[in-house]
DRENDO-1510 file (C-alpha; in Angstrom, 1 decimal, always signed):
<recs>
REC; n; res; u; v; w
REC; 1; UNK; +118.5; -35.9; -90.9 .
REC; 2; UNK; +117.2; -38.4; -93.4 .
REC; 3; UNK; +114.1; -40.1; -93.3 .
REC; 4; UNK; +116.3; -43.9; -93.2 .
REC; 5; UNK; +117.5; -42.5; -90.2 .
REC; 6; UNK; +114.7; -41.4; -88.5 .
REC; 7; UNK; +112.7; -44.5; -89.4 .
REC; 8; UNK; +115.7; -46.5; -88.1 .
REC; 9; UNK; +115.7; -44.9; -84.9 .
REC; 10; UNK; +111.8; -45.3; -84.6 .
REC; 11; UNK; +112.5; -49.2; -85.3 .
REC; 12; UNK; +115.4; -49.3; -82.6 .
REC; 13; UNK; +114.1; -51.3; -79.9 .
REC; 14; UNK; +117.7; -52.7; -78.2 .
REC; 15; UNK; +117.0; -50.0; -74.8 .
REC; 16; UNK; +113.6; -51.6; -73.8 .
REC; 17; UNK; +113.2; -54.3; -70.9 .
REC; 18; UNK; +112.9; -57.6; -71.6 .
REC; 19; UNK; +110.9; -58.5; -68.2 .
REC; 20; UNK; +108.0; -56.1; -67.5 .
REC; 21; UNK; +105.4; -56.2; -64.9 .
REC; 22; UNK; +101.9; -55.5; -63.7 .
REC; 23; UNK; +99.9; -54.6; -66.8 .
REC; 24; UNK; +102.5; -54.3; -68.9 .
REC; 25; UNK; +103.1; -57.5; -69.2 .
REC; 26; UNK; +100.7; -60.1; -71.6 .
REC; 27; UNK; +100.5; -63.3; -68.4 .
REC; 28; UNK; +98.8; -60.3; -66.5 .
REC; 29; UNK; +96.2; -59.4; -68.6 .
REC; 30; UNK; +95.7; -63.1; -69.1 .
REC; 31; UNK; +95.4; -63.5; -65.4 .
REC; 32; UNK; +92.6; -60.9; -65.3 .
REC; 33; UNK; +90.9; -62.1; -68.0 .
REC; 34; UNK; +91.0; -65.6; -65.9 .
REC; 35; UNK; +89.7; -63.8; -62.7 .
REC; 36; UNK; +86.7; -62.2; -64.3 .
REC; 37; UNK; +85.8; -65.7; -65.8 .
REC; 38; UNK; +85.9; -67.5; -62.3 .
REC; 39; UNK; +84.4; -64.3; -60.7 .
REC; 40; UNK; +81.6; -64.3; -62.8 .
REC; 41; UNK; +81.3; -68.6; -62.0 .
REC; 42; UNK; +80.8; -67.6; -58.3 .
REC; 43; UNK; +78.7; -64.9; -58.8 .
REC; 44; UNK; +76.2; -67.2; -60.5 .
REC; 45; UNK; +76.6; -69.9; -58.0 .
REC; 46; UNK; +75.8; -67.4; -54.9 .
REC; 47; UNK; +73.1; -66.0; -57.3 .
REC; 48; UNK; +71.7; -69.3; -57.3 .
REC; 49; UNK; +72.5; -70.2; -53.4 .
REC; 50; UNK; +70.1; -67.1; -52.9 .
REC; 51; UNK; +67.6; -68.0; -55.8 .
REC; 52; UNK; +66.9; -71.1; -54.2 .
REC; 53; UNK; +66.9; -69.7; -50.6 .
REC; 54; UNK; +63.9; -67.6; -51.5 .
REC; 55; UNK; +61.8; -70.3; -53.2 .
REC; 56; UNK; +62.0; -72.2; -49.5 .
REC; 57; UNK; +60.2; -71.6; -46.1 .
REC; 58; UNK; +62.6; -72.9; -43.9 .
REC; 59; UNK; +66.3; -72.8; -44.9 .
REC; 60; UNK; +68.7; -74.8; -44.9 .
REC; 61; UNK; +65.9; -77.4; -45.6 .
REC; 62; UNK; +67.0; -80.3; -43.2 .
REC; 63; UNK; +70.3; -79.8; -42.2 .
REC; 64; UNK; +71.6; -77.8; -39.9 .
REC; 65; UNK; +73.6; -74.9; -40.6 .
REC; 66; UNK; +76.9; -75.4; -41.0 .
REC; 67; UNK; +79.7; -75.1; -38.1 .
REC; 68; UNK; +81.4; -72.0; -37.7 .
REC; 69; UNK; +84.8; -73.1; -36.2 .
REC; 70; UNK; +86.7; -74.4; -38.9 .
REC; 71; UNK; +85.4; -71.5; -41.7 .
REC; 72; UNK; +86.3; -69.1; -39.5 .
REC; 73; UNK; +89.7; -70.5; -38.3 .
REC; 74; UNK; +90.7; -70.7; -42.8 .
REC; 75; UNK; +89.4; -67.1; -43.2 .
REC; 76; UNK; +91.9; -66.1; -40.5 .
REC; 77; UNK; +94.2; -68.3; -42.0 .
REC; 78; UNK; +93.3; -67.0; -45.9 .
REC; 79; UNK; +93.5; -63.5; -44.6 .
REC; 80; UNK; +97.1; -63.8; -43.0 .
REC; 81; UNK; +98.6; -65.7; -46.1 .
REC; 82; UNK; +98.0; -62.3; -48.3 .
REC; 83; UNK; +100.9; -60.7; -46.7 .
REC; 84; UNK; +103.5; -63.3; -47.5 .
REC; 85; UNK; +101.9; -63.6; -51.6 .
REC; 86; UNK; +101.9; -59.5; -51.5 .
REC; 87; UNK; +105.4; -59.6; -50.0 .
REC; 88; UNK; +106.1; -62.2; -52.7 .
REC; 89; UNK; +104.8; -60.1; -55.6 .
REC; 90; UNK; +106.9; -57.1; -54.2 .
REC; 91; UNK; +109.9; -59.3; -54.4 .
REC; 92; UNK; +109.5; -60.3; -57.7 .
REC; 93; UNK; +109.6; -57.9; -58.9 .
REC; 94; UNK; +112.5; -56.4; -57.5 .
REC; 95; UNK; +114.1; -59.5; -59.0 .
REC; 96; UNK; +114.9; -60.4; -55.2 .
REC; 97; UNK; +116.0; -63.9; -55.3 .
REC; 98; UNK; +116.3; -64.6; -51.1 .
REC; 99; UNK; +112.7; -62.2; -50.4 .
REC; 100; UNK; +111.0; -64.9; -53.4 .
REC; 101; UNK; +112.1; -68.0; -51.7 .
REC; 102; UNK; +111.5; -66.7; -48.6 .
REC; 103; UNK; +107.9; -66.0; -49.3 .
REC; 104; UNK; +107.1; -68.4; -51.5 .
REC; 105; UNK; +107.6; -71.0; -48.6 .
REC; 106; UNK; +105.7; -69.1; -46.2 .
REC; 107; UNK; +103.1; -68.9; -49.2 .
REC; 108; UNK; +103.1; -72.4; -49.5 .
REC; 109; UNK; +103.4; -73.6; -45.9 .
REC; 110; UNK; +100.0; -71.3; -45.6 .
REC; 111; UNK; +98.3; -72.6; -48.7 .
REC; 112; UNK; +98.9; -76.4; -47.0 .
REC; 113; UNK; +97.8; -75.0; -44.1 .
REC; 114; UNK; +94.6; -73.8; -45.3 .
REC; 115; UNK; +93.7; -77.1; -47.9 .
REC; 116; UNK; +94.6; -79.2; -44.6 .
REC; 117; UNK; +91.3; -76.6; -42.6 .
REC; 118; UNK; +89.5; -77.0; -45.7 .
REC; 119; UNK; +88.6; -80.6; -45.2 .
REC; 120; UNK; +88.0; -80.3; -41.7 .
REC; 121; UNK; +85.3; -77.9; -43.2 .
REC; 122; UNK; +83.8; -80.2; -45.8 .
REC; 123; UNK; +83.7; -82.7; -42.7 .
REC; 124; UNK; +81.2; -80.3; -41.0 .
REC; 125; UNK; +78.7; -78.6; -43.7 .
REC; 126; UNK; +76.4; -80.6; -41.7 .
REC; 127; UNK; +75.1; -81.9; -45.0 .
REC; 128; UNK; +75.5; -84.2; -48.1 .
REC; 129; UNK; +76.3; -83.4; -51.6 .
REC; 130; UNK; +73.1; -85.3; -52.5 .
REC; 131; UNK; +71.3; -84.8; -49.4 .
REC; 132; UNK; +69.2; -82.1; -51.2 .
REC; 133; UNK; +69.6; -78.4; -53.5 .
REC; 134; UNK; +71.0; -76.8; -50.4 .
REC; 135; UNK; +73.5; -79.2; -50.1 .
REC; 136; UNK; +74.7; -79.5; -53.9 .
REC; 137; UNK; +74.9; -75.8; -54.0 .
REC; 138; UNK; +76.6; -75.3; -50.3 .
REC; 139; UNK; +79.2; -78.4; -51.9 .
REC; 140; UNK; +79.4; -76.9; -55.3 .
REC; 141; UNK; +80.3; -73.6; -54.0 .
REC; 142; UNK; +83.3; -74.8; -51.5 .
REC; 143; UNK; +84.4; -76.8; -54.1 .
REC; 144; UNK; +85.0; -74.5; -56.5 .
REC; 145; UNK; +87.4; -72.5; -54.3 .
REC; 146; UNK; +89.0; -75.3; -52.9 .
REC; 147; UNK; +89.9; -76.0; -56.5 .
REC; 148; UNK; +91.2; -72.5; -56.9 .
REC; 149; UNK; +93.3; -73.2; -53.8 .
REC; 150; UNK; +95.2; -76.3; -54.5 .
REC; 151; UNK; +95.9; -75.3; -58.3 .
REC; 152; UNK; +97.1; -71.8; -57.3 .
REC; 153; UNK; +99.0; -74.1; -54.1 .
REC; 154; UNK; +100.6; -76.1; -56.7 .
REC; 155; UNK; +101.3; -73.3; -59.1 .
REC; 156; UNK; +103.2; -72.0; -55.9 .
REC; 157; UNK; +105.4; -75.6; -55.0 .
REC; 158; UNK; +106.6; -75.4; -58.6 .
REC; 159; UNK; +107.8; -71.9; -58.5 .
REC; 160; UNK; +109.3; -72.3; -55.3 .
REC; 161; UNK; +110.8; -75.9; -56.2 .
REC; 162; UNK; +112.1; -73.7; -59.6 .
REC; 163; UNK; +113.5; -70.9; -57.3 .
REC; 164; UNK; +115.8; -73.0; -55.5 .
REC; 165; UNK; +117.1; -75.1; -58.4 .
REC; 166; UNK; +117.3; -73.3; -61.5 .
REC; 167; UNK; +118.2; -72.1; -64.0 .
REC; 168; UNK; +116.4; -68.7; -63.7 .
REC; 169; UNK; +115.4; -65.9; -65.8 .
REC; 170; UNK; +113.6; -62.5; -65.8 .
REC; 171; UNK; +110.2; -64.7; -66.8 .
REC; 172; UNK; +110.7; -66.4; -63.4 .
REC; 173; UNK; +110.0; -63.3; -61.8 .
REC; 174; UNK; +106.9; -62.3; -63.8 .
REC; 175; UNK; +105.2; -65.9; -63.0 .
REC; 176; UNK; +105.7; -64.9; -59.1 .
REC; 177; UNK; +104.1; -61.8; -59.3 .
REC; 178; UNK; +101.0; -63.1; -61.5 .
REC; 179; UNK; +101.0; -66.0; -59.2 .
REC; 180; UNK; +100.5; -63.7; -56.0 .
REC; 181; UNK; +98.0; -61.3; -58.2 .
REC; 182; UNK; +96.2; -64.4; -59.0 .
REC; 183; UNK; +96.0; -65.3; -54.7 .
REC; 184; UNK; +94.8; -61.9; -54.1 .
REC; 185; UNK; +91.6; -63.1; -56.3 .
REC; 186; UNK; +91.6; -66.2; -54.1 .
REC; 187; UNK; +91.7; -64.3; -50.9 .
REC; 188; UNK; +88.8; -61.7; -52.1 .
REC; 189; UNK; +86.6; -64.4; -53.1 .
REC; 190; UNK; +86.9; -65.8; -50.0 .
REC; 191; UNK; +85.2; -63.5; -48.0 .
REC; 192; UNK; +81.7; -63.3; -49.7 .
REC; 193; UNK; +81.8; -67.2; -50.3 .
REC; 194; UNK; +82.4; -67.2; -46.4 .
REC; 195; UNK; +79.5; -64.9; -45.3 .
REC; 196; UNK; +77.3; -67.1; -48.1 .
REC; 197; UNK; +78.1; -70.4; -46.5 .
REC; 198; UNK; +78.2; -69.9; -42.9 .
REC; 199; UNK; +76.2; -67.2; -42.5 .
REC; 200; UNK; +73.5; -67.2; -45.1 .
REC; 201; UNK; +72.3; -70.8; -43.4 .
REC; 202; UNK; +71.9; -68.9; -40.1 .
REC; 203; UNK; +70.3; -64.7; -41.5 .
REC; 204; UNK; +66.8; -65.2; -41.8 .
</recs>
């Protein structure tokens, strides 16, 4: 066998896939990179929650801790909504046209759900913005996951809005499953942003 031959079937590249998934694929190592960036972001900000904590005698300052009902009602809420993105991501990529639109509308009608809880929370932090440092850091912190919320909720209306109208590719599919690997980020964060807000207020 010739070396043209050899060399043209090292070159032949008709047989691989055109879609590929998980970290195969370039949008999810984009997607990670994105995570560790916003990861890191909270980590400094509960770095900072606890910095200023320990340069105070009485914490939180002059507000009361915040109240527990609505915070614990959205981590319900957040915890329950990673099945339908998982069962999303699953569908995806099994290129599973009914399973996506099934669960991106459940994904969706939980990530209203859980914006909707989210201001009820804002509405009892039991403290202002500008009230004082506990207050701009409390604020800064729930803000910055709420903004992780309503652009991954968003992200989610327009694939589901694109899964029921078309036209529709392999691509499609890949942006469904990086979209529920990005909500798994959402959800993790969650938890220690949770135990920081409503909880750190009240540990002495």
């Amino acid at each position: 066998m010739n070396e043209a031959v050899v060399r043209g079937r090292a070159l032949d590249v008709a047989e691989l896939p055109t879609v590929v998934f998980s970290h195969r694929s370039l949008m999810w190592w984009g997607t990670l990179g994105l995570m560790a960036i916003e990861g890191f972001v909270f980590a400094l900000v509960i770095a900072s929650y606890f910095y200023l904590r320990s340069h105070q005698e009485t914490w939180p300052l002059t507000a009361l801790p915040p109240d527990l009902l609505w915070g614990t009602i959205n981590t319900g809420v957040m915890l329950a909504s990673f099945l339908p993105a998982h069962l999303a991501k699953r569908a995806g990529e099994r290129m599973d046209l009914p399973g996506v639109r099934l669960w991106l509308v459940a994904s969706v009608l939980f990530g209203i759900a859980f914006t909707v809880i989210r201001g009820f929370e804002f509405a009892t932090l039991n403290v202002r913005w500008d009230s004082n440092a506990y207050g701009s850091v409390v604020w800064l912190l729930l803000g910055l996951h709420t903004t992780h919320i309503v652009t991954d909720l968003l992200d989610t209306i327009v694939l589901t809005v694109l899964f029921f109208t078309g036209p529709l590719d392999g691509k499609r599919y890949v942006d469904v499953s990086e979209n529920s690997f990005y909500w798994y980020f959402v959800v993790g964060t969650w938890l220690p942003i949770y135990f920081v807000i409503y909880w750190g207020a009240r540990v002495v």
